[in-house]
C-alpha positions as CSV (number, residue, x, y, z in Angstrom):
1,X,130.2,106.7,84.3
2,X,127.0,104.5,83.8
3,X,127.1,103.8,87.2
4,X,127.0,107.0,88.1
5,X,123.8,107.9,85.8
6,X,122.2,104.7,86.7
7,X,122.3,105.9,90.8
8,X,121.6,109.3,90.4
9,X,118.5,108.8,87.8
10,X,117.4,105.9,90.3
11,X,117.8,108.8,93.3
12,X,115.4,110.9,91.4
13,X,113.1,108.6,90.8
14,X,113.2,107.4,94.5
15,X,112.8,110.8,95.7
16,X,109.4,112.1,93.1
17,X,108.1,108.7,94.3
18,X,108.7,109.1,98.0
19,X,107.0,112.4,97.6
20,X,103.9,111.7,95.8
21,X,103.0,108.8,98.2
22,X,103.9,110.6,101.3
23,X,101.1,112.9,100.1
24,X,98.7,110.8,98.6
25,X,99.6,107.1,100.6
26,X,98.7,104.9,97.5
27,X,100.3,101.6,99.1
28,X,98.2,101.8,102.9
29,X,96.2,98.9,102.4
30,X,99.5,96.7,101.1
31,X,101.2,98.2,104.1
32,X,98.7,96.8,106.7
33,X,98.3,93.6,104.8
34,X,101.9,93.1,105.1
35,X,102.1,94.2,108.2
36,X,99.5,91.3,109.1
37,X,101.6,88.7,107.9
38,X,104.1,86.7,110.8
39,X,107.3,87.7,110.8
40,X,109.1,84.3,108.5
41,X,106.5,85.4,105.6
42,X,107.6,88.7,106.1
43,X,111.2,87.9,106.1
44,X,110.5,85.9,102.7
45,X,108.6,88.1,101.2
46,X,111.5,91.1,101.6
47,X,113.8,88.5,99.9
48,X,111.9,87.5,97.4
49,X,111.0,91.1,96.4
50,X,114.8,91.8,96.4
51,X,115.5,88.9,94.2
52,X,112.7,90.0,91.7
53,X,113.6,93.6,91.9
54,X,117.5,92.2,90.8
55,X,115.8,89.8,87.9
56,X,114.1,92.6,86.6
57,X,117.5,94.9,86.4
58,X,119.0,92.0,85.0
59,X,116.8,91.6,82.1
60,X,116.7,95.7,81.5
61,X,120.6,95.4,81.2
62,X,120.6,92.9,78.3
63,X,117.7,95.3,76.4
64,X,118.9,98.5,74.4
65,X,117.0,100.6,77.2
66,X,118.5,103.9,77.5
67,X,120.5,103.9,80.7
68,X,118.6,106.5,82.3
69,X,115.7,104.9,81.7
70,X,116.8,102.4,83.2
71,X,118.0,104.0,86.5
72,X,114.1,105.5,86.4
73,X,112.7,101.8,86.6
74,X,115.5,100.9,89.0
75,X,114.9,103.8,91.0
76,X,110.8,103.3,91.1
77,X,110.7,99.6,92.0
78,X,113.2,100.3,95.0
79,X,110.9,102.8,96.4
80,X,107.6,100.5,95.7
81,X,109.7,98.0,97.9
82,X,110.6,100.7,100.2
83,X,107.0,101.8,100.9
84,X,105.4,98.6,101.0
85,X,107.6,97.5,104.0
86,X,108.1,100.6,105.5
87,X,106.2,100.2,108.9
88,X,103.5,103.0,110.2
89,X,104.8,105.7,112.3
90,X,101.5,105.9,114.2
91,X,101.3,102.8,115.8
C-alpha cells in the first residue's frame, strides 16, 4: 500500500511540475548547457544524477518523513531530472 501512495504522490508532483515549467521554462539555460556538453559527460552526468536522485530516497526512507511527503520529493527531483535532459523540440 506504501508503494502505491509513494507513485501516485510522486505522479502528482511530476505532473504540477511538468506544468509550471512548461509555462514558465525555469531550467532553459541548464538545458542548453547540458546540451553543450559531448555525449560521454552527458551519459555520466544522467547516471550520476540517477544515483543521487536514489541516495537521496534512500536517506528519506530511514527518516520519519511522512510517506507522502516523501513521494512529493521523489516525485519533484524526477521531473528536475526529466527537464534538465529533456532535449529542445525546436531544434
Amino acid at each position: 500500500m506504501k508503494v502505491i501512495i509513494l507513485i501516485i504522490s510522486a505522479s502528482i508532483s511530476m505532473l504540477i511540475f511538468d506544468k509550471i515549467n512548461s509555462k514558465y521554462d525555469f531550467f532553459k539555460d541548464i538545458r542548453s548547457k547540458i546540451n553543450d556538453l559531448n555525449e560521454k559527460k552527458e551519459h555520466k552526468l544522467r547516471i550520476s544524477s540517477y544515483v543521487l536522485i536514489l541516495i537521496i530516497y534512500g536517506v528519506m526512507q530511514n527518516t520519519k518523513i511522512n510517506i507522502i511527503v516523501q513521494g512529493l520529493i521523489f516525485g519533484l527531483l524526477l521531473s528536475f531530472r526529466d527537464i534538465c535532459f529533456k532535449k529542445d523540440s525546436n531544434e
